[in-house]
Steps between C-alpha positions, in 0.01 A plus 500: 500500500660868406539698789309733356202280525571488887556866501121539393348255746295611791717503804352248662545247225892617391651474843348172516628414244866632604443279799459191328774557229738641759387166713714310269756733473823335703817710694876348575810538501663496135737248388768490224233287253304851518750723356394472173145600577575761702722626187203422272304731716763795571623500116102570412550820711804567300384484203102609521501758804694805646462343839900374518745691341642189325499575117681144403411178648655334829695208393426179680874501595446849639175379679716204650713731675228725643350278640803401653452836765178315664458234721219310681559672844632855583405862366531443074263183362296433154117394580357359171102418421414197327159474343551049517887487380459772330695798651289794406691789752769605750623700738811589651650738821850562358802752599402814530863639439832386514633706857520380847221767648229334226538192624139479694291639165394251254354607132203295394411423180183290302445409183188282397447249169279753315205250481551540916474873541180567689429151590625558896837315430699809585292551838584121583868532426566853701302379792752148476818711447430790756371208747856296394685823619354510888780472758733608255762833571275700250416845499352652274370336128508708161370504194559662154142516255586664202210724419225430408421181666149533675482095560825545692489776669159382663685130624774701684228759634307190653808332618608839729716653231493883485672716237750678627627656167460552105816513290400699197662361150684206704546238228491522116325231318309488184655815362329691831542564823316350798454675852609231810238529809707338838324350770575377825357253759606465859606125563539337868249809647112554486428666149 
């Protein structure tokens, strides 16, 4: 069903129907065997969207060894979705920066299947990864949305994230350039 034939349901009947597809919608911990998904799904972005910055695709030798920064436990992990075996999502708290005094922020990032987008998948995996993160030395969470990106700015907004900035002209893509909004979530504290 297109979303847009969700979009024009009466409440009552969509989110229903969000329940029951997001019902089958599974969260863990991804694995090496899902690299070339979760490439599948970030070189999309790269190619169709202004959303990363990207302008050439990630190489699954390049995917290999970014995925190498996360791990099960501690402060940076990759949370996929799987729709059956099919991984349709992920998300990921990753180095904020590189120096010593950013070691308790975390950047978040999600990216959904495109067929996923709307479906409650990227709920499911931010509640997973932010729920992953308890008891861990974490301050503060960020996140980049290049602008405009209504569907993401609204899943940060109902996960506590508040903008906190707007970088005008931050990136050039597409022979243009697109304004950065930053927003920020307390971790480890009452939001």
């Amino acid at each position: 069903m297109p979303r847009s034939s969700i979009r024009s349901m009466t409440p009552i009947v969509r989110n229903t129907l969000l329940r029951v597809i997001g019902a089958k919608v599974g969260i863990r911990p991804a694995t090496e065997r899902d690299l070339e998904a979760i490439n599948d799904i970030y070189n999309h972005y790269v190619a169709e969207s202004h959303v990363t910055f990207d302008d050439e695709p990630i190489s699954t030798d390049a995917r290999r060894e970014w995925f190498s920064h996360y791990g099960r436990t501690g402060r940076h992990r990759v949370l996929v979705a799987t729709d059956g075996d099919e991984v349709v999502g992920y998300a990921s708290s990753s180095r904020y920066r590189p120096k010593p005094g950013y070691v308790t922020s975390v950047e978040t990032s999600i990216y959904l299947a495109p067929d996923a987008v709307g479906k409650g998948a990227g709920a499911k995996l931010y509640a997973e990864l932010f729920k992953s993160l308890e008891g861990e030395d974490i301050h503060r969470a960020y996140a980049g949305i290049a602008l405009p990106n209504p569907a993401s700015i609204a899943l940060h907004e109902s996960f506590g994230f508040k903008r906190v900035a707007i970088y005008t002209e931050q990136g050039r893509k597409f022979g243009r350039y697109w304004d950065v909004a930053w927003y920020e979530k307390p971790v480890g504290e009452p939001t």
